[in-house]
C-alpha positions, 0 to 999 in steps of 0.5 A: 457698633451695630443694632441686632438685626431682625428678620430682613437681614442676613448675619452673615451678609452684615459681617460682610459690609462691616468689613467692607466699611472697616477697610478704607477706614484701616487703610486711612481713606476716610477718617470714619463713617457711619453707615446704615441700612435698613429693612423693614423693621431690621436695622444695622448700623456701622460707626467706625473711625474719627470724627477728627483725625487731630483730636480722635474724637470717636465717631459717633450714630448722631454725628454730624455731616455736611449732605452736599448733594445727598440733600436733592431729595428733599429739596424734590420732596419739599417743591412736590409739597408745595405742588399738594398744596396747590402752590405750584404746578409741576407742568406751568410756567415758573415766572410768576414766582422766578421773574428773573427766568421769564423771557428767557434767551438760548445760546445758538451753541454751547461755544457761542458768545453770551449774545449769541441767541434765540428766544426761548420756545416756552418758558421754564416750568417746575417739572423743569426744574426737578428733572434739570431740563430747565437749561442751564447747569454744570458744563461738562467741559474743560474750565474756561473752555465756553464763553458761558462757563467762564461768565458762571464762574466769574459770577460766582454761580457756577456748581463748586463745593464753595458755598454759595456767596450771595443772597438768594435774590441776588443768586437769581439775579446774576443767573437771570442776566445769563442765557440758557445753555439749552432750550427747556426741557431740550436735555439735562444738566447737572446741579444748578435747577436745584439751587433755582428750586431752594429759592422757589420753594422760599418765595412761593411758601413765603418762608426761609427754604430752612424754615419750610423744610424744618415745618414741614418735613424735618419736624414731622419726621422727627430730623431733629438734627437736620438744618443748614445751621448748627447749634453751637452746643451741637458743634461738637458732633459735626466732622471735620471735612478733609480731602486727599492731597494731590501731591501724596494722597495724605488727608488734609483738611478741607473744611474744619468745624468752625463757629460760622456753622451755628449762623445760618448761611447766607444762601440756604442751598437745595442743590447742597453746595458748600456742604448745605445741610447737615443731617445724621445717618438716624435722620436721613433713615426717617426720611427714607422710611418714609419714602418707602411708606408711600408718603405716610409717617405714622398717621400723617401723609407727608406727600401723596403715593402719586407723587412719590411715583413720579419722584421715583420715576426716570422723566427722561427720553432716549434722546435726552440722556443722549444728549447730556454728558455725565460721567462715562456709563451713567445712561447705560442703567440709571435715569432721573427722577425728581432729586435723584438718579432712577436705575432703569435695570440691573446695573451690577448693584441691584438686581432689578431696576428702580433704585433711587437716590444719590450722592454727594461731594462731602462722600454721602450716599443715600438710596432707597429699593421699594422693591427690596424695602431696602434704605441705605445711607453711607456718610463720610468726610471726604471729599469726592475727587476721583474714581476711588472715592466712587469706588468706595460708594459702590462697594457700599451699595453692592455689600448692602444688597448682599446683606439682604436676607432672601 
């Protein structure tokens, strides 16, 4: 199924991506896809395979799926909201609204006992937060290797696809009780600043973070379908998630759709775990319209230029990206904004540097190219598990510039 294209998109680039989409669904990778992408007033739109192999119920446009960390974005959009405001301030101190992260103690070394520490040289600060300098997150080591990680765990904050199983107090209490892994704003780590940000945003609006985003972002957009919870007449559209079996590679259920989904969940996650927000491909196209807009949708500014520039601007040194381990190569072309990775030049995708976005564990990608006008948004239902799922993610990307017409 696809929308006839318009000027902005070449025919035969579109031919190109939808066989590039309609093989991992052939060969049994994925159960479906809906994939999008769009070019000013062009848009063309994949939706192939089931939303559940059991019943192979089709997939459909407004399908439903779990964003997991394609949902960084908007969390950024959301505290940069509250920054306009007045509320918050990218550059002070985050206790006045985070007492828990005041008065902050540093591990001596990553492998150092729990108290093993020096004071903190400044407190944590927004910006922080948004560029994952704040000092603690995912540690890129063997599990179980560091006192610290251990004690994450064994706290149940560590990042993991399990969705979060404690209020946001009590989330923000057990992470308080731990030292930083890094002095902050010393280097980046991955994930857990934006779980901290979700809670930020609540406690500084004085509303549940679903209902600030659902006020002041999803409305606005018309993302209708967007939110932490699902009616249970729309249970219906969600997808059953699966993953590949380590045995044989065979899907299997990893997630179904059950009635637990319409309830709102226990921690409302802005750094997407446990599957966080569920949205569709048509939403996540306002939302990236509308960063491509400079802010505006129709006749309401959402967010200042001068935000979305520093969003979409890459807030780390040299020195820092040297410092905080990712996958293997991720530094060479890309940095971080504020919710997404920054690509810094020609990284065999895009011709030119700027790219922003990000994906998630559940197999979502989402990213926008100002200088292209280019929004793309790839949702399956596979958990992320190795380089082929990567592979497929790339493949998107790459057949999406292709489609471009001139």
């Amino acid at each position: 199924m696809s929308k006839t294209p318009s000027r902005g998109l070449s025919q035969a680039g579109l031919a190109v991506l939808t066989a590039t989409l309609r093989g991992p669904v052939e060969r049994g990778e994925v159960p479906g896809l809906v994939a999008v992408v769009s070019r000013g007033d062009a848009v063309h739109a994949d939706v192939l395979g089931v939303q559940d192999l059991q019943s192979g119920v089709p997939m459909q446009h407004d399908s439903l799926f779990r964003l997991a960390s394609a949902a960084k974005p908007i969390t950024a959009v959301a505290a940069l909201m509250l920054v306009e405001d007045g509320t918050l301030q990218l550059d002070a101190p985050v206790d006045r609204w985070l007492p828990e992260l005041a008065d902050r103690r540093v591990l001596k070394s990553l492998d150092s006992p729990l108290d093993d520490t020096v004071p903190a040289r400044r407190p944590i600060t927004l910006r922080d937060l948004l560029t994952l300098r704040w000092g603690l997150g995912a540690i890129m080591a063997r599990p179980g290797t560091c006192p610290v990680q251990r004690a994450m765990e064994e706290a149940r904050i560590a990042p993991s696809f399990a969705a979060i199983p404690h209020a946001p107090d009590e989330f923000m209490r057990r992470l308080g009780a731990l030292p930083l892994v890094h002095q902050p704003g010393e280097r980046w780590l991955y994930h857990t600043g934006y779980e901290v940000l979700g809670v930020l945003v609540a406690r500084a609006s004085g509303q549940g973070f679903g209902d600030f985003l659902r006020e002041r972002l999803f409305a606005p957009l018309g993302m209708h379908d967007t939110a932490f919870s699902v009616p249970a007449q729309k249970l219906h559209r969600m997808v059953t998630l699966y993953e590949a079996a380590p045995e044989t590679g065979m899907l299997k259920v990893a997630e179904p759709v059950t009635d637990p989904w319409s309830r709102p969940p226990l921690f409302e996650s802005g750094g997407g775990q446990g599957g966080g927000l569920l949205s569709t491909a048509d939403d996540l196209l306002a939302f990236g319209r509308m960063l491509l807009n400079a802010g505006r949708h129709g006749a309401r500014q959402l967010l200042s230029p001068q935000s979305l520039q520093e969003m979409l601007t890459d807030q780390l040194t040299p020195a820092q990206k040297a410092a905080s381990p990712f996958s293997p190569g991720f530094w060479d072309a890309s940095g971080w904004g504020f919710g997404g990775s920054v690509t810094t030049r020609p990284d065999g995708i895009s011709p030119t540097a700027g790219r922003y976005g990000w994906g998630g564990s559940t197999g979502t990608t989402f990213f926008i190219d100002p200088q292209q006008d280019l929004t793309a948004i790839l949702l399956t239902q596979r958990l992320m598990g190795g380089p082929s799922d990567s592979a497929r993610a790339v493949a998107f990307s790459k057949a999406a510039y292709a489609s471009l017409d001139g």
